[in-house]
TILUM-798777 format. One record per residue: x, y, z of N, C-alpha, C in turn; residue in three letters. Coordinates in pm, whole numbers, plus 50000, padded with zeros to 5 digits. Example, Ala and Ser with C-alpha at 12.3 -4.5 7.8 and 13.67 -1.06 7.14 Angstrom:
<sites>
SITE  n_xx  n_yy  n_zz ca_xx ca_yy ca_zz  c_xx  c_yy  c_zz rest
SITE 51319 49431 50780 51230 49550 50780 51320 49670 50780  ALA
SITE 51285 49775 50708 51367 49894 50714 51290 50003 50787  SER
</sites>
This chain:
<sites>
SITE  n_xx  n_yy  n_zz ca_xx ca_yy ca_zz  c_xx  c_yy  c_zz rest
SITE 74806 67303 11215 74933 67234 11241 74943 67196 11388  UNK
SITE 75037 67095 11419 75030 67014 11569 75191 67016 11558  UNK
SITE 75231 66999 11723 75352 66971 11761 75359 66820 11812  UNK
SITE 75448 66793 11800 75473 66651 11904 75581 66709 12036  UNK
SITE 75497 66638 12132 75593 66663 12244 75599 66546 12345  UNK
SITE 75773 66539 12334 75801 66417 12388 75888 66425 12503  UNK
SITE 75881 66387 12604 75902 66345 12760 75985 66205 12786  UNK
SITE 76128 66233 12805 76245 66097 12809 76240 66145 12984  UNK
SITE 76209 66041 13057 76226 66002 13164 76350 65951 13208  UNK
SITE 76377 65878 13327 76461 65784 13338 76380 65657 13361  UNK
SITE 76282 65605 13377 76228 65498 13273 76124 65454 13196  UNK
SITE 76042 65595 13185 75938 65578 13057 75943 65689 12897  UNK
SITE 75942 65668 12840 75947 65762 12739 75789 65811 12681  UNK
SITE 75796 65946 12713 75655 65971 12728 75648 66061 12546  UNK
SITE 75527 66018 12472 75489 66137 12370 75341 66187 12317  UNK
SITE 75305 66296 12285 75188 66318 12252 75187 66450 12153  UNK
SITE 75094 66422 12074 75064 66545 11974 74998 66650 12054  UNK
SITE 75032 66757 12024 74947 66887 12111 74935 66988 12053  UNK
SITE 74795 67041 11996 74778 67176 11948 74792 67285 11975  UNK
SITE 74735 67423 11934 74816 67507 11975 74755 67598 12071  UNK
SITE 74693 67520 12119 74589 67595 12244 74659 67487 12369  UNK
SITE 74756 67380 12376 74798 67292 12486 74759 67175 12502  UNK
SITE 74673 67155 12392 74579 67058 12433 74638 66910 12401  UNK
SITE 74643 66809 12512 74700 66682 12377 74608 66568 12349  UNK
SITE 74591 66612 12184 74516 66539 12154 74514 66420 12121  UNK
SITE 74628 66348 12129 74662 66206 12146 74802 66125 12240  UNK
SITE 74820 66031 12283 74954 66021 12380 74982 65894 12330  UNK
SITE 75117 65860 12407 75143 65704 12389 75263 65717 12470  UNK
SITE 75297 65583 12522 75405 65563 12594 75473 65478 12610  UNK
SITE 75611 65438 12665 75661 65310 12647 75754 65347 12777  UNK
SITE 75784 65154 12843 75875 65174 12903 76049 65175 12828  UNK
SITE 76112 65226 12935 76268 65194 12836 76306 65090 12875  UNK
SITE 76425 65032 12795 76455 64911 12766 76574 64948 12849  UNK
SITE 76638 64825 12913 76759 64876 12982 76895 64893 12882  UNK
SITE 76873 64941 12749 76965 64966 12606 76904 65079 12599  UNK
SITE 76988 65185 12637 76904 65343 12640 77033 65428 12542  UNK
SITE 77060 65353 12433 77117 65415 12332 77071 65535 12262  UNK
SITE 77140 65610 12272 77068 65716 12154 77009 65655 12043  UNK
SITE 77068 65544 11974 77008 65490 11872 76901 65418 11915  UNK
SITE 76875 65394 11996 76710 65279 12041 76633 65388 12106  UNK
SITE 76710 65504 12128 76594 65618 12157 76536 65646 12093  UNK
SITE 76585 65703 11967 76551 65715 11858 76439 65654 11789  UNK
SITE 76497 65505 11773 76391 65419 11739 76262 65407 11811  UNK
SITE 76261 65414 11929 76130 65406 12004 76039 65501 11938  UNK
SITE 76134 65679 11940 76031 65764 11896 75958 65781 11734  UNK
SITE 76087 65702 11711 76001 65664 11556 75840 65627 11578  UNK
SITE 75877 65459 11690 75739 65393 11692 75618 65452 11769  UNK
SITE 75682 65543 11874 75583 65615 11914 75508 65748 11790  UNK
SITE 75592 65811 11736 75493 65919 11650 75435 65857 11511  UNK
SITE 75495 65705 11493 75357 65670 11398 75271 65620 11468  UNK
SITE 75291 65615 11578 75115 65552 11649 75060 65658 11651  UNK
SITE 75112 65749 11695 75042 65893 11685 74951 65963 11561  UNK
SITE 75062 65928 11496 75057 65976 11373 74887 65901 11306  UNK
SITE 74858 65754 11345 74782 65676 11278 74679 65697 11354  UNK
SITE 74655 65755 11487 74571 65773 11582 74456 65870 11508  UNK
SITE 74597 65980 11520 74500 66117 11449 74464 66090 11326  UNK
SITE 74468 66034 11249 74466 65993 11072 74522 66081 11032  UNK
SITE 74633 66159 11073 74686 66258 10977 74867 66218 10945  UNK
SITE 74951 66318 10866 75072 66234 10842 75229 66361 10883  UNK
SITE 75303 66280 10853 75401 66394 10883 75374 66557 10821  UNK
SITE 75319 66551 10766 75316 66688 10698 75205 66820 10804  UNK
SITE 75142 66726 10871 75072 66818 10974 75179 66851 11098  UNK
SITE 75243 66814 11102 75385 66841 11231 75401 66969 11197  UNK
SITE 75392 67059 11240 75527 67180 11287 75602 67188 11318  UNK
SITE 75685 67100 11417 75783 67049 11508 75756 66973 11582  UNK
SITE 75918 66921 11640 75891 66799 11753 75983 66872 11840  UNK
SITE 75921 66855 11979 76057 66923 12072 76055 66834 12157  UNK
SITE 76168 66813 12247 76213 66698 12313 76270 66743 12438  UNK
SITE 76210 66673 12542 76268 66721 12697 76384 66581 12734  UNK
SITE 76453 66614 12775 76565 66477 12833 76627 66528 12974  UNK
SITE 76613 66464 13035 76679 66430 13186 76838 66482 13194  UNK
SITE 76892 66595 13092 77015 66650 13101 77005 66785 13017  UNK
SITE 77140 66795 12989 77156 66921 12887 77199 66946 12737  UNK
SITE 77161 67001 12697 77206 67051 12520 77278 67143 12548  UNK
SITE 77424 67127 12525 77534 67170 12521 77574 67300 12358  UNK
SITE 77655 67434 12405 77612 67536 12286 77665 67415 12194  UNK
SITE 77713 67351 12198 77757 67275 12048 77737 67214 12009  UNK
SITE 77561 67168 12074 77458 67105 12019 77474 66956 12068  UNK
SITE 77566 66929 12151 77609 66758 12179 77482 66795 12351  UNK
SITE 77452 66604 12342 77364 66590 12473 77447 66557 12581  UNK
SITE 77444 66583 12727 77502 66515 12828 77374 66492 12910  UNK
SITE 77376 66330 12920 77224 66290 13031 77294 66169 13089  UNK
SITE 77348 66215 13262 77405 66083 13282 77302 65990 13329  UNK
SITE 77233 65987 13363 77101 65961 13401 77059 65796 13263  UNK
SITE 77114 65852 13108 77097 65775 13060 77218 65724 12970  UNK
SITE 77293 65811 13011 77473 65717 12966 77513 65783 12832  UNK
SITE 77422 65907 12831 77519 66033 12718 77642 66103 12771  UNK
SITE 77714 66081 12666 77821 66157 12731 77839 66261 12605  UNK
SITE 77811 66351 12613 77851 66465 12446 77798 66344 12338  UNK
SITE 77676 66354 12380 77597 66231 12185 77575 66341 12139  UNK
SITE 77549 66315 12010 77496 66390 11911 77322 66380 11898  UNK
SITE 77283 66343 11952 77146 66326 11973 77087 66392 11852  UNK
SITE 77083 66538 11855 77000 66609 11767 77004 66590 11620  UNK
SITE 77137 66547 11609 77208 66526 11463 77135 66383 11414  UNK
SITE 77164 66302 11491 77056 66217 11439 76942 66139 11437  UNK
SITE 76888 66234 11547 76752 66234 11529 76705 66323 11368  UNK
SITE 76767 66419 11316 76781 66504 11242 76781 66412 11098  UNK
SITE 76888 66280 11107 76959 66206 10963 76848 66126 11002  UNK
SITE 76756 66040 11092 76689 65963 11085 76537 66016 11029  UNK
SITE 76537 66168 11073 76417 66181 11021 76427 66342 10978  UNK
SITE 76479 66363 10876 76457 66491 10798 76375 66578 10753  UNK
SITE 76266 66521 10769 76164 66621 10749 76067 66694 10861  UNK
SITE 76142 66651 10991 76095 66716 11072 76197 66847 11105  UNK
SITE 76136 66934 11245 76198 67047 11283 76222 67021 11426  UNK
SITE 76359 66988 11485 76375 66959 11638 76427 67033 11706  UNK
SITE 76371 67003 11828 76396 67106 11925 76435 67040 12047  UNK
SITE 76522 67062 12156 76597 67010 12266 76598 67047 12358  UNK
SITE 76559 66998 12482 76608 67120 12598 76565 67017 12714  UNK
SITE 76609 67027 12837 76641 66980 12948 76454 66984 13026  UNK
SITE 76442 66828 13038 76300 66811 13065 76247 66887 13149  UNK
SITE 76312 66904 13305 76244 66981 13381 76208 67131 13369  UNK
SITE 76305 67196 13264 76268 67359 13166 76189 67321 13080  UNK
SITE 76124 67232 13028 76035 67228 12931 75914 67182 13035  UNK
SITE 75923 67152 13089 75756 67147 13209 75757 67264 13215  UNK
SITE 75834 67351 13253 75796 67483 13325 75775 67614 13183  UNK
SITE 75808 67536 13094 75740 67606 12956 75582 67588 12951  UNK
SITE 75629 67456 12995 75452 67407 12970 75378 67507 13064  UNK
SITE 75421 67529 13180 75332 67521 13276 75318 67695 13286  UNK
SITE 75399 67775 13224 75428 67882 13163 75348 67957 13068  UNK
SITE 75331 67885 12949 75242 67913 12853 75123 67862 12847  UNK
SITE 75114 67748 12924 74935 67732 12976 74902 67647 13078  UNK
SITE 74966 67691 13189 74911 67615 13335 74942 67706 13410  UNK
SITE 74992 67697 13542 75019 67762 13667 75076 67901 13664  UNK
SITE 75206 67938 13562 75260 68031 13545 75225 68120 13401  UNK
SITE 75060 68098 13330 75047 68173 13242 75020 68288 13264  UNK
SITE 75088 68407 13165 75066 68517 13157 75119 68616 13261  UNK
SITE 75267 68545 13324 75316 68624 13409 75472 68601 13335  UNK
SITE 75565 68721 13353 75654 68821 13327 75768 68644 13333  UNK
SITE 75765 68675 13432 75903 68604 13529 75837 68500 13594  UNK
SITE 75872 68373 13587 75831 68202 13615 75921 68174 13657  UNK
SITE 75894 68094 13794 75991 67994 13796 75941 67885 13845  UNK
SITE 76000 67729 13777 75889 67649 13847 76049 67522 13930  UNK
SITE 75977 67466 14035 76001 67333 14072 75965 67230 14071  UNK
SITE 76070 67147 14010 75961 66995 13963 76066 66872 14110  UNK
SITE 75983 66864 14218 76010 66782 14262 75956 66618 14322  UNK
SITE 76096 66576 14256 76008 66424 14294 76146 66350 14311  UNK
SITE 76204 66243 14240 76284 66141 14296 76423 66219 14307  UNK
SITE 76444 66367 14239 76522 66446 14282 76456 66605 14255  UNK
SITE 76525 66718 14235 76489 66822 14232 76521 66878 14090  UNK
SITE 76422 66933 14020 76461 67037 13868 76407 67124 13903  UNK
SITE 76404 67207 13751 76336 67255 13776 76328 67422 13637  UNK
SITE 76326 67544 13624 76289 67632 13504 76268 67739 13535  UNK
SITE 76326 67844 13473 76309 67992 13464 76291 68046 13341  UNK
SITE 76166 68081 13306 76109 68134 13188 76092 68315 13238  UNK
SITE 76130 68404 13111 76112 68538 13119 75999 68537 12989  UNK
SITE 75964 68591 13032 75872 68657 12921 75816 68520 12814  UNK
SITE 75831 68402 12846 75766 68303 12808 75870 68265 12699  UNK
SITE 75998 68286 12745 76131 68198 12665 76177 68185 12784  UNK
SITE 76277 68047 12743 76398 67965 12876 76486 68051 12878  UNK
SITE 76524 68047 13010 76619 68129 13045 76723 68017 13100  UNK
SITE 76808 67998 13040 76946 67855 13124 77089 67927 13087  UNK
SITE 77063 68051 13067 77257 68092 13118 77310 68097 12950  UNK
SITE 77445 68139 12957 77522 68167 12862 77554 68017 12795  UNK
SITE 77532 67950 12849 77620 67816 12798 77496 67700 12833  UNK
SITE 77354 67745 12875 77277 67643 12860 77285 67556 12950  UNK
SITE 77349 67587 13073 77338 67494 13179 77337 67570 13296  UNK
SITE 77229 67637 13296 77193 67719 13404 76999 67713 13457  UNK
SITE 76928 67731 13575 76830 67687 13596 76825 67548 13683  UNK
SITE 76966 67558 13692 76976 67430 13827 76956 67429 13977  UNK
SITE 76816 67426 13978 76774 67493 14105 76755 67432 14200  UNK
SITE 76804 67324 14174 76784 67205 14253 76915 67169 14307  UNK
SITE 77012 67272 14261 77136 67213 14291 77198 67363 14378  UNK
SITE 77125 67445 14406 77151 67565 14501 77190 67501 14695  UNK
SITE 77301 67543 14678 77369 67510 14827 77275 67569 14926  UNK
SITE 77214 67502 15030 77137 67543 15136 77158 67551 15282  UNK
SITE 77295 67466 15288 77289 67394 15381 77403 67279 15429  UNK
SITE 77444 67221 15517 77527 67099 15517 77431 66978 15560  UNK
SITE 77446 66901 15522 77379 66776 15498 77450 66686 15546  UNK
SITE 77373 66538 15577 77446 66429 15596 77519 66333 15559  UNK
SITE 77462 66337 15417 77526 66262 15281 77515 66378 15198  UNK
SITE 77617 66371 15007 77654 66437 14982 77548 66399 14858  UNK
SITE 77540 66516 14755 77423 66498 14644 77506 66411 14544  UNK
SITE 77410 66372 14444 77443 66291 14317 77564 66395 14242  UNK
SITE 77543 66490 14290 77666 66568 14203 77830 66621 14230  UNK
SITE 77828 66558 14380 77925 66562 14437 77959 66679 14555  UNK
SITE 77831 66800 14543 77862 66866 14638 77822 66824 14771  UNK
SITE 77804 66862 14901 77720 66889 14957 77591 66996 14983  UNK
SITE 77533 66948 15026 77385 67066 15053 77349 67141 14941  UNK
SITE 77298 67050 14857 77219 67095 14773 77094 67125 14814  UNK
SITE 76983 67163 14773 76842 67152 14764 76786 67037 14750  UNK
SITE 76857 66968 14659 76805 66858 14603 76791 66721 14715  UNK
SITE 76904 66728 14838 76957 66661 14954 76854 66653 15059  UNK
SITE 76784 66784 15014 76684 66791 15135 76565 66795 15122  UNK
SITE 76506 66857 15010 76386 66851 14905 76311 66760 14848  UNK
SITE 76363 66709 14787 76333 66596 14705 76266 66513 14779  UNK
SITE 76172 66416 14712 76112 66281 14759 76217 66199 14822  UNK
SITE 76351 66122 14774 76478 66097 14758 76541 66135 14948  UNK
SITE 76521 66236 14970 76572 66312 15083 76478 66312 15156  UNK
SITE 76394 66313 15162 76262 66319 15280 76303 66155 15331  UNK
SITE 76284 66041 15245 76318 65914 15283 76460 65879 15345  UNK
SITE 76551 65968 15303 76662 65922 15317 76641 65981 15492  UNK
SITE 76606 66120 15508 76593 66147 15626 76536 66102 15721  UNK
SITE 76423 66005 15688 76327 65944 15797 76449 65832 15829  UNK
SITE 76464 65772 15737 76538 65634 15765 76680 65664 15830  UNK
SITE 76725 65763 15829 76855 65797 15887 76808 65811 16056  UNK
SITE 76713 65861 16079 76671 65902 16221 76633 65772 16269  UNK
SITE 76564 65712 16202 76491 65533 16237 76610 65459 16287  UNK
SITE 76750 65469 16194 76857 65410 16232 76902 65423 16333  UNK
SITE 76901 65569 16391 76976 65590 16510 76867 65606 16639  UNK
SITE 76762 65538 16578 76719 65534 16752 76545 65589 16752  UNK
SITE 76556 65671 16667 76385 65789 16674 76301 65666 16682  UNK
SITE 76210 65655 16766 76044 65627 16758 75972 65649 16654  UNK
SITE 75919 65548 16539 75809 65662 16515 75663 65507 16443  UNK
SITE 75553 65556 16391 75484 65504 16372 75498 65436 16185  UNK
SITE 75555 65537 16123 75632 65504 16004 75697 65334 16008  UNK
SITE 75801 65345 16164 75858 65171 16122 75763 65106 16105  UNK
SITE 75614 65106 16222 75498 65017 16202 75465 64976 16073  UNK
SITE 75397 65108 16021 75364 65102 15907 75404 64987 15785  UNK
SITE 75530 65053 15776 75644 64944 15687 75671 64830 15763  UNK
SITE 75609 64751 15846 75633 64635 15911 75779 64619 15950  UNK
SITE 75864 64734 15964 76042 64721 15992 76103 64732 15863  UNK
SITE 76026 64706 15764 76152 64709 15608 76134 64838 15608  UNK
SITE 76240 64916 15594 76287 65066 15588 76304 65083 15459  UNK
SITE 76292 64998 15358 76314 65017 15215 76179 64986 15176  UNK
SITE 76076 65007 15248 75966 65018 15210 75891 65150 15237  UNK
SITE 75979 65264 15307 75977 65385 15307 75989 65449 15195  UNK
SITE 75895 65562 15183 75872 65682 15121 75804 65783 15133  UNK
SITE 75811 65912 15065 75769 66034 15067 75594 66033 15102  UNK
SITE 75540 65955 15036 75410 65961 15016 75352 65906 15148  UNK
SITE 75453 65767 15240 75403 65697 15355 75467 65834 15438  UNK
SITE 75582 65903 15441 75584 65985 15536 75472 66158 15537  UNK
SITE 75439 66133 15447 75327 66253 15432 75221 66209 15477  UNK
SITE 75179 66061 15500 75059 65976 15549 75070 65983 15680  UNK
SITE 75210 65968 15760 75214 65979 15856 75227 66128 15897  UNK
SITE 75244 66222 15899 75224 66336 15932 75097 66366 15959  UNK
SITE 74992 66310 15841 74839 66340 15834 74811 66316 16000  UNK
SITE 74870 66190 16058 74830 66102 16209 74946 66204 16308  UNK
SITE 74977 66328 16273 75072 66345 16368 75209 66313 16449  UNK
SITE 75219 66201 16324 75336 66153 16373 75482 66225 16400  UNK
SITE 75508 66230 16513 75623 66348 16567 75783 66343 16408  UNK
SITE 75783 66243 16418 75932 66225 16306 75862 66271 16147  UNK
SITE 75744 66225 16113 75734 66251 16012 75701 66415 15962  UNK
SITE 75649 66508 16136 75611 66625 16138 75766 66717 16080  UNK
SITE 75836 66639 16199 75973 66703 16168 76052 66706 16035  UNK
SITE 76003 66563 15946 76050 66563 15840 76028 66699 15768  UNK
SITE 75879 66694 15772 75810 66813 15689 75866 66920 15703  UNK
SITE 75866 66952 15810 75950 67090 15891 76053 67137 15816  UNK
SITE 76137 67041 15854 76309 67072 15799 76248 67075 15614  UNK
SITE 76191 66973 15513 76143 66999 15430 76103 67150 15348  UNK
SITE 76003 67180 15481 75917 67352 15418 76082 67425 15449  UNK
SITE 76155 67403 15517 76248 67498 15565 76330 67515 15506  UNK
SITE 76384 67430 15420 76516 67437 15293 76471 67452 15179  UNK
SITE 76333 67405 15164 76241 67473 15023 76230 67639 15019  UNK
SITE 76234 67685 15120 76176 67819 15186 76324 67884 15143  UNK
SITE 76451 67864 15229 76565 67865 15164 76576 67867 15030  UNK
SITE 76565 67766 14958 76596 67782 14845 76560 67900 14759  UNK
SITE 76416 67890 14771 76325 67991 14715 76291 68110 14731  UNK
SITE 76383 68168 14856 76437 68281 14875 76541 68307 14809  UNK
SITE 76592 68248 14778 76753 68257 14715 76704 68311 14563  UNK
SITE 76586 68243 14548 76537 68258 14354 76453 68409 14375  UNK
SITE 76428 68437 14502 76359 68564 14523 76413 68687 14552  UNK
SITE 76526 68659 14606 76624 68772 14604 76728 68850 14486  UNK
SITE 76711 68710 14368 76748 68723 14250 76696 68738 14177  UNK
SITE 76624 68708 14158 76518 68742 14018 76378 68809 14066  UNK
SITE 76357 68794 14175 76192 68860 14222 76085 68790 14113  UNK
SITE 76117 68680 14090 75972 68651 14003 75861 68712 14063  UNK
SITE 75764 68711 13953 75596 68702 13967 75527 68513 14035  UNK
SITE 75564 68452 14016 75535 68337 14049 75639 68247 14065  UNK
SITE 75599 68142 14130 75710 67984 14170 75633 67926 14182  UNK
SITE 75578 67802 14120 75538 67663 14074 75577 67559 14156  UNK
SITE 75517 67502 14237 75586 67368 14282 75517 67250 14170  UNK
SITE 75578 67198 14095 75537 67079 14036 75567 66920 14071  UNK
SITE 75575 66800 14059 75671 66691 14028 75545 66634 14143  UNK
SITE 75603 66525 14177 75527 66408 14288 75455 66420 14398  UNK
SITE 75627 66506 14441 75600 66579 14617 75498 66643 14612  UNK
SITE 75450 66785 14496 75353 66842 14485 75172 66770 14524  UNK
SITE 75174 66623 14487 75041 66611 14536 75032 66642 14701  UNK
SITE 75145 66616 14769 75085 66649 14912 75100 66823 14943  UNK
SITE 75072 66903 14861 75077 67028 14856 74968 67122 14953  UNK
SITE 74877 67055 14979 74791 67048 15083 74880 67105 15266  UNK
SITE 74971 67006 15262 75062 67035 15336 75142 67118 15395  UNK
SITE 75218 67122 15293 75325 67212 15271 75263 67379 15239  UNK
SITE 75234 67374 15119 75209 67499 15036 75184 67597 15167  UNK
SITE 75061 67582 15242 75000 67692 15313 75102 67750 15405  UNK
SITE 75225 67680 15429 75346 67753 15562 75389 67817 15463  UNK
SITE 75467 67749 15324 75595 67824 15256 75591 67980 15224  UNK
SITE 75440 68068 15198 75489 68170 15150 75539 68260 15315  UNK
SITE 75473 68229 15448 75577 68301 15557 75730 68230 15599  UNK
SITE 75708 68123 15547 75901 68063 15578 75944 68164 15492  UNK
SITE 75918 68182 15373 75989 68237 15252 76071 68362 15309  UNK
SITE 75943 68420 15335 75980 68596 15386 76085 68589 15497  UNK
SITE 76080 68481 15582 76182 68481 15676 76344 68512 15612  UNK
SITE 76348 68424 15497 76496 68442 15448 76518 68542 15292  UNK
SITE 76407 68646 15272 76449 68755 15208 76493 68896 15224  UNK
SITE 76528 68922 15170 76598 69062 15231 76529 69133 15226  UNK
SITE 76390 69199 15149 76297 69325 15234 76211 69229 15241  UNK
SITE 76196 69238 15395 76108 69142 15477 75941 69165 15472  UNK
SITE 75924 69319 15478 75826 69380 15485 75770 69409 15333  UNK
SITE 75795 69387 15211 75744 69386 15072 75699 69247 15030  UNK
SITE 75544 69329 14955 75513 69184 14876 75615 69130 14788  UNK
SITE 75590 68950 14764 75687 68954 14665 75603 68805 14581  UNK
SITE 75632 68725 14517 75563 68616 14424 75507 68539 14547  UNK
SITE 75391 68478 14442 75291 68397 14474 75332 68283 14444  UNK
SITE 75323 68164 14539 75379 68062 14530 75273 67984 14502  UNK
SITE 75231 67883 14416 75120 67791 14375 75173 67673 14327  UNK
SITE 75080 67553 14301 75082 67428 14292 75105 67424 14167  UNK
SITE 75168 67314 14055 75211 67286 13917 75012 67263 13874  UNK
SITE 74978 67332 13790 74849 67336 13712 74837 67166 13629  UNK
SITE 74976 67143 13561 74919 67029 13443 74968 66890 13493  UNK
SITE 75040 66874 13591 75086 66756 13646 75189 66695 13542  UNK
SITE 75150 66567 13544 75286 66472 13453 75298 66521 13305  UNK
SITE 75188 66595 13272 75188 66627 13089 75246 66782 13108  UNK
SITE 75273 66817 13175 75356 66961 13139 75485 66871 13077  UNK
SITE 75525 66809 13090 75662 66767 13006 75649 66744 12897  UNK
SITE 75549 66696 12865 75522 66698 12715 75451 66794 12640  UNK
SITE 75383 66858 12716 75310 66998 12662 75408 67110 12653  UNK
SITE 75510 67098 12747 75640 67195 12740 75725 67183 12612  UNK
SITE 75734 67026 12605 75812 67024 12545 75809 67043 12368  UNK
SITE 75654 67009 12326 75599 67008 12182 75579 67192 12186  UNK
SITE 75625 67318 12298 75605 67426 12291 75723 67481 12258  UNK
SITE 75865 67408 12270 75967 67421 12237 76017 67552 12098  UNK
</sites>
C-alpha cells in the first residue's frame, strides 16, 4: 500500500505517491491558478492523483491515505483557516471527503507536516523530541514528540515563527511586532538590507542590483557576505542572533533532542549553522549543560510531501 502526499503552497500545488520506507515514487505538480477556491483545489488534486495514479499503473485501491499539508490550520471543528489562500473556516476536509469517498484524509498545517517528514525519515529520525524550522519567504515551522504532532489543545500551536524576540522596525503579517518571523525569514533579511540602503549604508549589494532594491534578496545578500561585504555581514549577524533567540526560547521549553533548520534560507547553512549552536547557549538558562544538536533539514522541498502522505 502507498500514501499520497500533497504539498499546497502559496503558488504551486505539490503531490506525490510515497511508500512506506519515504520514498516517492512518483510526483507531479502544478502551478495555482489565481481562483484558489477550495473547489478548484480540489479539482486540481483530482488531476494530479490520476496522473499519479496512471504513472504507477496502479488504482485507487492501492492508496492507504492521502494527507494534505496547507499553508494554515485545521481547526478542532475540522473547518480550514489559510489566509494565505482566502479560507476563512472552509470545510475543506468535508469535501474533499464528498468529492472523493473512497479515500482516507488527513490535514494538517504544511510546515508540521515537513517536520513529520523530516522526523520519521530525514534530519530528526529516531529522536524523542523534534523540532524543525522551515524558513524561507516567512518562518514555520513543527514539534513532533515521539514521532506524533504536537500543535496545542486547539491545534494552533507550533507557531514558531511567530515567538516575540524582539522590537522591530515594521510590524509582522500578523499584526504583532517582533516576531521571529520579522527577522528570520528570507522576507526580513531583504527587508533589512534595503531599509539600511535607504538610509544611507554603503554597501556592494546596491552594485550588484544595479540600484533596483527590488532586485534584492536573501540569496544576493548571502553572496555578498561570501565577499565580506560589511552590511551584508551584519545582516547575517543580527540574523544568527534572533534565530539563536528564538531557539533558545524552544530550548528552555521543551529541551529537544534536535532542531532542524529547513526551507530556502537553509541552503546557505554553510554560513550560519557553524555560529548558532554557541549564540544558542548564550540565551539559555543552564549555560554550562549540553543541550540539542542543531542540523540542516535532510529532505529539502519533498519533506512536505513526504510529511504530509505520513500523516
Amino acid at each position: 500500500m502507498y500514501n499520497l502526499g500533497i504539498d499546497i503552497g502559496g503558488t504551486n500545488l505539490r503531490a506525490g505517491i510515497v511508500d512506506t520506507n519515504g520514498k516517492i515514487l512518483a510526483r507531479s505538480s502544478k502551478k495555482l491558478d489565481e481562483n484558489k477556491s477550495v473547489e478548484k483545489m480540489i479539482y486540481d488534486i483530482e488531476i494530479l492523483l490520476s496522473v499519479l495514479l496512471k504513472n504507477l499503473n496502479i488504482s485507487n485501491c492501492n492508496l492507504n491515505s492521502i494527507g494534505v499539508g496547507i499553508p494554515g490550520i485545521v481547526k478542532k471543528n475540522g473547518l480550514v483557516k489559510c489566509i494565505n489562500l482566502g479560507w476563512n473556516d472552509s470545510d475543506f476536509i468535508g469535501k474533499l471527503k464528498e468529492k472523493m469517498p473512497l479515500h482516507n484524509f488527513k490535514v494538517e498545517n504544511d510546515a508540521t507536516a515537513a517536520a513529520l517528514g523530516e522526523a520519521k525519515f530525514g534530519s530528526m529520525a529516531n529522536k524523542s523530541v523534534a523540532v524543525m524550522y522551515t524558513i524561507g519567504t516567512g518562518v514555520g515551522g513543527g514539534i513532533i514528540v515521539d514521532q506524533k504532532i504536537c500543535s496545542g489543545s486547539h491545534n494552533i500551536g507550533s507557531e514558531i515563527g511567530h515567538i516575540v524576540v524582539g522590537d522591530n522596525f515594521y510590524n509582522c503579517n500578523c499584526g504583532n511586532n517582533g516576531c521571529l518571523e520579522t527577522f528570520c525569514s528570507a522576507t526580513a533579511i531583504t527587508n533589512y538590507v534595503k531599509n539600511c540602503i535607504k538610509n544611507g549604508y554603503n554597501t556592494s549589494i546596491y552594485d550588484i542590483v544595479d540600484g533596483d532594491l527590488s532586485k534584492i534578496n536573501a540569496e544576493i545578500v548571502f553572496t555578498a557576505y561570501r565577499i565580506n561585504d560589511e552590511l551584508a555581514v551584519n545582516a547575517v549577524k543580527r540574523f544568527i542572533k534572533y534565530l539563536s533567540i528564538g531557539i533558545a526560547g524552544i530550548v528552555n521549553i521543551l529541551d529537544p533532542d534536535v532542531v532542524s533548520i529547513g526551507g530556502g534560507v537553509s541552503k546557505s547553512s554553510d554560513i550560519f549553522l557553524p555560529f548558532l549552536k554557541e549564540e544558542v547557549r548564550k540565551y539559555i538558562i543552564y549555560k554550562d549543560e549540553e543541550f540539542c544538536d542543531i542540523v540542516c533539514a535532510a529532505l529539502g522541498s519533498d519533506a512536505g510531501i513526504i510529511g504530509a502522505a505520513s500523516l
